[in-house]
C-alpha positions in Angstrom: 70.7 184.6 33.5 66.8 185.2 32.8 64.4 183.6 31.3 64.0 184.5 27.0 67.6 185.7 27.4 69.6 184.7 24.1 73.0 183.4 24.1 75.5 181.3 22.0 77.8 178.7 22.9 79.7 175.3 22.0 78.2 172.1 23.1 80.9 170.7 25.4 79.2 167.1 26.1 76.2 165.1 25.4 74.6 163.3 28.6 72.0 160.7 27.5 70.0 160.7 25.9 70.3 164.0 23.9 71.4 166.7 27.2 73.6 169.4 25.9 75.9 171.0 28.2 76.8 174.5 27.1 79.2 176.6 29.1 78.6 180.1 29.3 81.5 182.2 30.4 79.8 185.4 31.3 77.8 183.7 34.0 79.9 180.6 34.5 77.5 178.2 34.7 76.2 175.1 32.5 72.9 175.7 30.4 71.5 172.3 29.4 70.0 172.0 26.1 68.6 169.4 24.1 68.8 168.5 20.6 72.4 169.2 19.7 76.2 167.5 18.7 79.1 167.9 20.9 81.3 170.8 19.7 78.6 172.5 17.3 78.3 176.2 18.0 75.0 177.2 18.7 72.2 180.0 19.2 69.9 179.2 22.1 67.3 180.8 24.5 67.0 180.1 28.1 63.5 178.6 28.6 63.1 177.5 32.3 65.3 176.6 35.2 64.5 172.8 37.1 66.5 172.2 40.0 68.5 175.6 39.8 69.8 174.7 36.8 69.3 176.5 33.4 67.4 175.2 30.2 67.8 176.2 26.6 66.0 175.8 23.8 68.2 175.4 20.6 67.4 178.2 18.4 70.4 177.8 15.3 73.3 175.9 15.0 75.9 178.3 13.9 78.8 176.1 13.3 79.1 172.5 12.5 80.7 169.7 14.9 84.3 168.6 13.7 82.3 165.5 14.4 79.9 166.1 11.5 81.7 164.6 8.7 78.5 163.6 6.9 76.1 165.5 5.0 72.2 165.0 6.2 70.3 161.6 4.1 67.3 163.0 4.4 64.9 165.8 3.5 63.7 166.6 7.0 66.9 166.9 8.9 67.1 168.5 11.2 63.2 169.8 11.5 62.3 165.8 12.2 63.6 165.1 15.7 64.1 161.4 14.5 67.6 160.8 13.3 69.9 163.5 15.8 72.7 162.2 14.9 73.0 161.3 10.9 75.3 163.8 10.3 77.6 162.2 12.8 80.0 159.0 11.2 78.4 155.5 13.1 82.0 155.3 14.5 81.2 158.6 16.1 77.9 158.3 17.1 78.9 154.4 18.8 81.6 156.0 20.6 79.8 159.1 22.1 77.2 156.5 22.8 79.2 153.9 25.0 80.5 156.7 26.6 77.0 158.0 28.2 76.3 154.2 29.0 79.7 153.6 30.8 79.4 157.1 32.9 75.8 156.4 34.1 76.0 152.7 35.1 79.5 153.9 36.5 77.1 156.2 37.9 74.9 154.1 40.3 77.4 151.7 41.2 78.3 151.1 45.3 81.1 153.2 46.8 84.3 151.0 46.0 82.5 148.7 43.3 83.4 148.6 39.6 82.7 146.6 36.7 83.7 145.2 33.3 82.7 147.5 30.5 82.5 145.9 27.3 82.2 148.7 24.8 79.4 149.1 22.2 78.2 146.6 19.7 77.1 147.8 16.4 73.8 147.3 14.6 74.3 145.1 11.5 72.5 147.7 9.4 73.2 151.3 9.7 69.8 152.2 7.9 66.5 150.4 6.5 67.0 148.6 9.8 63.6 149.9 11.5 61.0 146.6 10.8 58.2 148.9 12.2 57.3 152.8 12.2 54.1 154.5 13.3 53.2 156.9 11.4 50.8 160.3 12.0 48.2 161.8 9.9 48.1 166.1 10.4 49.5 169.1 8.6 52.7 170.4 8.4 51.6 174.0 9.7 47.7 175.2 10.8 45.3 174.4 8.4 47.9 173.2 5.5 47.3 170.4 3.1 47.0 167.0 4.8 50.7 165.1 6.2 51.8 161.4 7.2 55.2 160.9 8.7 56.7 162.5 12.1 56.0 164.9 14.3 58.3 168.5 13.7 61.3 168.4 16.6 59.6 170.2 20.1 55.7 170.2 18.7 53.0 168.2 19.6 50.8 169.1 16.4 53.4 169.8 13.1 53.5 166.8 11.3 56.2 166.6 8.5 55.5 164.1 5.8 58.7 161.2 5.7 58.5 160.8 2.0 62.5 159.9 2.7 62.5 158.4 6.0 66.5 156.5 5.9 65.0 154.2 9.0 62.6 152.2 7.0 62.9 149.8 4.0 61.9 151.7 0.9 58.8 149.7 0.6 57.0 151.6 3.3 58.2 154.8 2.0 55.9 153.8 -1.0 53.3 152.5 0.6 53.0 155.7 2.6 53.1 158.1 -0.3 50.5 156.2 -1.5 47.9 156.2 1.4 48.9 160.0 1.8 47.9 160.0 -2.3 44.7 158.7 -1.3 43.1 160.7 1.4 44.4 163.9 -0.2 42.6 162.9 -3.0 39.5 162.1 -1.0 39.8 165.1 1.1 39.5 163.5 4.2 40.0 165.1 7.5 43.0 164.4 10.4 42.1 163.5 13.7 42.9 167.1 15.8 43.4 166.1 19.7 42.3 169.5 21.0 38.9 169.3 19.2 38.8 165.5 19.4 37.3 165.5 15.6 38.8 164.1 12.3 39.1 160.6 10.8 43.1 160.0 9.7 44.7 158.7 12.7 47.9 156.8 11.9 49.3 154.5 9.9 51.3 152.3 11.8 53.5 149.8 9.2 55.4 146.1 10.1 57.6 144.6 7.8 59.5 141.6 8.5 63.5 142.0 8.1 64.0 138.6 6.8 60.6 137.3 5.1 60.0 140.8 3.6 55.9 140.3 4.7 54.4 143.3 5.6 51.5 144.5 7.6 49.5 147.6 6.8 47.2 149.4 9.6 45.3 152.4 8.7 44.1 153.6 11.9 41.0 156.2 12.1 38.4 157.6 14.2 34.8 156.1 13.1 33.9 160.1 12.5 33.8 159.5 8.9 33.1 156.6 6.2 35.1 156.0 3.0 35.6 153.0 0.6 38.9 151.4 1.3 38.7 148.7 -1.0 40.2 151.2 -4.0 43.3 152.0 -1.5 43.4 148.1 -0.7 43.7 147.6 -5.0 46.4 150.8 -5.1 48.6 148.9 -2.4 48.5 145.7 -3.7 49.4 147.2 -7.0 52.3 149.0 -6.0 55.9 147.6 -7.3 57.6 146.3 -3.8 60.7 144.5 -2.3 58.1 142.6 -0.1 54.9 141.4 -0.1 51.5 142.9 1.7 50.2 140.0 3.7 47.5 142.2 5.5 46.0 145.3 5.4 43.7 146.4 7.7 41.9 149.1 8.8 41.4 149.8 13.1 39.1 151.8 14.8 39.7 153.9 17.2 37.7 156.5 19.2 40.5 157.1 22.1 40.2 160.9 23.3 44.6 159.7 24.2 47.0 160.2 21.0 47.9 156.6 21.2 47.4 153.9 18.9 45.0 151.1 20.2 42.1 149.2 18.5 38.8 149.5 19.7 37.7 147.1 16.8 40.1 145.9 14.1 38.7 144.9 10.2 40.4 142.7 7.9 40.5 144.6 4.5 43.1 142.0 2.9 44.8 138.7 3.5 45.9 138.0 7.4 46.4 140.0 10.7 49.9 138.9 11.3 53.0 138.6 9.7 56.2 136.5 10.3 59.9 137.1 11.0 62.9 135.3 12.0 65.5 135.6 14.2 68.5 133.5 15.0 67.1 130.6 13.2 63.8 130.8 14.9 60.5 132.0 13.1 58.2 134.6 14.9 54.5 135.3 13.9 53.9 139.3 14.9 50.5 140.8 15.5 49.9 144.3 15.1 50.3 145.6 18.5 52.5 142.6 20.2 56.2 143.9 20.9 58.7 142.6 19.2 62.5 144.3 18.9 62.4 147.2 16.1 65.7 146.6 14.6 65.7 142.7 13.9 69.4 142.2 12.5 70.2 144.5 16.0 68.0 142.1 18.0 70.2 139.1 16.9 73.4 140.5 18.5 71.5 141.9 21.4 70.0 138.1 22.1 73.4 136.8 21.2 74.9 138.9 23.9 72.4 137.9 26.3 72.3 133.8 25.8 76.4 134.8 26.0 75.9 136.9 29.6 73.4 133.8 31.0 76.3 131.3 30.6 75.2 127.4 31.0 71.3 127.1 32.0 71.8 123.7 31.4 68.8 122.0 33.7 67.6 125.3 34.9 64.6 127.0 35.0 64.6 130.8 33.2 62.0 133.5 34.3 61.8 135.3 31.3 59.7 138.7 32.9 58.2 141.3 30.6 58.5 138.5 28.1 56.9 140.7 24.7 56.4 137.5 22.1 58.6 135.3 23.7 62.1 135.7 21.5 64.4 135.7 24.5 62.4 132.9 25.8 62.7 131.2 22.8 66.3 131.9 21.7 67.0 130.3 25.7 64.7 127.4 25.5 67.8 125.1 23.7 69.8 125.0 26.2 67.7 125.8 29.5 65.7 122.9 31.1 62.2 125.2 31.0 61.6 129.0 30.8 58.2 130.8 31.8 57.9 133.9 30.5 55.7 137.0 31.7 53.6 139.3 29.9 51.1 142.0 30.5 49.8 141.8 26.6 47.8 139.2 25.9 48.0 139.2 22.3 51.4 138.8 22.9 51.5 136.0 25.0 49.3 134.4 22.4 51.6 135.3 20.0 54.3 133.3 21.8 52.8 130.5 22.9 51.9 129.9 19.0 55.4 130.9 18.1 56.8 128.3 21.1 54.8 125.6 19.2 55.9 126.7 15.5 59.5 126.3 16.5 59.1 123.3 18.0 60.0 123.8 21.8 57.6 122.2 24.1 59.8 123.5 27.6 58.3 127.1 27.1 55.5 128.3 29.3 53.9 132.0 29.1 51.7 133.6 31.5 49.7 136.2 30.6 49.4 139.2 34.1 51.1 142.0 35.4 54.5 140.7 36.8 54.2 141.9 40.2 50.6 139.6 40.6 51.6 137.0 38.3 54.9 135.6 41.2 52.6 134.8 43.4 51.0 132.4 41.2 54.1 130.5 39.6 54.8 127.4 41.7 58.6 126.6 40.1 61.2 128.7 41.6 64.3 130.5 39.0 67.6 129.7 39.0 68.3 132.5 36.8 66.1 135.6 35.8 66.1 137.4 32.5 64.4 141.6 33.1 63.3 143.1 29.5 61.1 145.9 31.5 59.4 148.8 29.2 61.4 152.2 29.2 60.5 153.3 32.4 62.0 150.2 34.7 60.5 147.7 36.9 57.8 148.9 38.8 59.4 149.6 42.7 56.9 147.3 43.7 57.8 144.2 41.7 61.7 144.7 42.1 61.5 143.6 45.7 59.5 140.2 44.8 61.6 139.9 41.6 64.9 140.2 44.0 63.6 137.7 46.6 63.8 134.8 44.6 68.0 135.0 45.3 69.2 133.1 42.1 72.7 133.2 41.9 72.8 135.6 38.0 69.8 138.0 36.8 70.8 139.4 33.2 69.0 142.7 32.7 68.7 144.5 29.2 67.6 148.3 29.3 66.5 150.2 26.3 66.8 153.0 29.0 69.7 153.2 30.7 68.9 155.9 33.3 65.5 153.6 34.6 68.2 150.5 34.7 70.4 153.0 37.0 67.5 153.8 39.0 66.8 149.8 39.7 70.5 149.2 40.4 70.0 150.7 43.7 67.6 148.7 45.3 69.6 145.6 43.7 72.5 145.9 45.1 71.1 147.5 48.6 69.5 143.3 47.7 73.2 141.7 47.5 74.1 142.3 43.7 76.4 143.8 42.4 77.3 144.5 38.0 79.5 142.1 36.6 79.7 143.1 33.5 78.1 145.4 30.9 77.1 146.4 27.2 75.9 148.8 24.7 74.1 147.2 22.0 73.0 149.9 19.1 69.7 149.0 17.8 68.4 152.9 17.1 71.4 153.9 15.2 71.4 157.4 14.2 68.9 158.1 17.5 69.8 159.0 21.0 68.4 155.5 21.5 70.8 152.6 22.7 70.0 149.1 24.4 72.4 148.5 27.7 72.8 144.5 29.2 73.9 144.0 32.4 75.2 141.0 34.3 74.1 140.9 37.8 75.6 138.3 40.3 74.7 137.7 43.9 77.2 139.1 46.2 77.1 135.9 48.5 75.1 133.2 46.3 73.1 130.4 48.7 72.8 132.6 51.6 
């Protein structure tokens, strides 16, 4: 087997989050390669080799899964690398799904240990459930007429225009057509990262789930100047579900493709927006994190208050606490909880949100977790881990883990970073109680994993 060589095959399996594994007879090995459904035929080509093993890229899918009982929902499948798996039924998809989650947390576990696997829970809505998207300004090929949506599956550059996107409410599929309307109309230019010129960044959209409010930020270089005030009118005028709270308009000179402010302008209304969850109400800043899929965030909170059991008169370290929902959804029935959070507009946001619900036994601590420990006087009785994709930072695990409280719940949106941290917990004295899949990304490769974690040999 060589690199460019061409070959076909079936997709046998698909590890998490989206790992092929084609078997190919004629040299007996496993090619691994991305982008596929189990038992589609496919074309490939074999691209590299990592770790002696060979990688494909998937060049045509010659025959449909059994598995693919669905036609696609959308124009862009399967160009878009958003939605893998639409063509997939949900039952199929959650099934495949809790699969990958159950063999990897098997996975990591002690010689001898095992745990209770609780299956998958579904996402309340199957699509419109997405209550934020971030959106990029390019072209759809070199030098073609001017594109908003998401990036073309395995480029950097190719942006395809989501004039259909099936994640999002239909209300930002309008107000996208409209801003892409505008600045076609204009002529202005897209921000190109190897050049570092342009104007059109992204247009990065939050609506809330529940309250239908929505917040509009046009994000652009300060290269060129343009009257938004006629775009500002054209939204507002625009026949919606919701209702446009805010629009505003954020600078940003970044050489990084990442979407930060380097000064934010109010065009209209407010800089915030509200939702609620689980009878709580949330206020939401533009770049403060808050779960993506709200009705999914309500089972995935229920399932943690569930896996924390009776906090009654304890204290709850809430660390990598986003806005403070878990915090907040705790609070009830926990004697205090102190949350920890890198983002200082989102511990803002929290402490604000704390107040507007009424519960006075929150506190939130704005630092990098691993610094902020030192500082916190009170000692846990149980811990709650919401860490970003990539896990706990191997320096902070150690401090998190000397605490010794008797339960730590920890909730994944990566389960491969929550199997690398299990190592070093249970080397700690843990061990996995119990687990679950929570689908908040449906038709994605995405999937949210809490674990129960209980000390081996609690007091000692």
């Amino acid at each position: 087997m060589k690199k460019g060589q061409i070959l076909e095959g079936v997709i046998e399996k698909v590890e998490f989050p989206n790992k092929g594994l084609v078997y190919v007879a004629e040299e007996d090995q496993y090619v691994l390669v991305k982008n596929g459904i189990p038992g589609q035929k496919i074309r490939f080509g074999i691209n590299k080799f990592k770790h002696g093993r060979a990688e494909g890229r998937l060049l045509e899918v010659l025959e449909r899964s059994p598995l693919e009982t669905r036609e696609p929902v959308c124009s862009l499948f399967p160009a878009c690398g958003g939605c893998m798996y639409q063509t997939m039924s949900y039952e199929a998809q959650l099934e495949m799904k809790a699969e990958q989650m159950k063999e990897i947390i098997e996975g990591a576990l002690a010689s001898g240990h095992s745990f209770v696997f609780e299956g998958i829970k579904a996402s309340p809505k199957e699509f419109g459930y997405r209550n934020k998207m971030e959106f990029s300004f390019g072209d759809e090929y070199k030098d073609g007429p001017l594109s908003l949506g998401l990036h073309k599956k395995g480029s950097t550059y190719d942006i395809l225009t989501a004039s259909d996107c099936k994640l999002v409410h239909e209300d930002m599929t309008k107000i996208l057509t409209c801003v892409l309307e505008y600045f076609r109309k204009l002529g202005a230019s897209h921000y190109r990262k190897m050049q570092h010129t342009g104007y059109l960044r992204h247009l990065l959209l939050r609506r809330g789930d529940t309250t239908g409010e929505i917040l509009v930020n046009l994000v652009t270089t300060t290269q060129e100047t343009y009257d938004l005030q006629p775009l500002v009118e054209k939204l507002l005028a625009l026949n919606l579900d919701g209702k446009i709270v805010g629009v505003l308009h954020i600078l940003n000179d970044s050489l990084s493709d990442v979407v930060q402010s380097d000064e934010t302008k109010i065009l209209y209304g407010q800089d915030y927006f509200y939702e609620k969850l689980l009878g709580l109400e949330f206020k939401i800043t533009p770049f403060s994190f808050f779960q993506p899929n709200s009705r999914g965030a309500e089972v995935l909170y229920s399932t943690v208050r569930d896996y924390i059991g009776d906090i009654h008169d304890m204290t709850v370290f809430d660390l990598f606490s986003g806005t403070g929902t878990i915090a907040q959804v705790l609070a009830p029935v926990a004697r205090q909880v102190i949350g920890v959070e890198i983002v200082e507009e989102a511990v803002e946001a929290a402490k604000e949100n704390a107040a507007r619900n009424g519960l006075d036994n929150c506190r939130f601590i704005a630092g990098d977790v691993f610094k902020v420990l030192d500082e916190i006087e009170e000692k846990p009785d149980v811990i709650v881990l919401d860490p970003p994709r990539d896990g706990i930072h191997p320096k902070a695990l150690p401090k998190i883990l000397d605490y010794g409280v008797d339960k730590i719940v920890y909730i994944s949106c990566k389960v491969t970073s929550l199997a690398r941290d299990l190592e070093m917990m249970q080397a700690r004295g843990y061990e996995v109680v119990k687990g679950v899949a929570v689908d908040q990304f449906c038709e994605t490769v995405h999937v949210e994993t809490v674990c129960l974690m209980s000390k081996v040999n609690p007091g000692k």
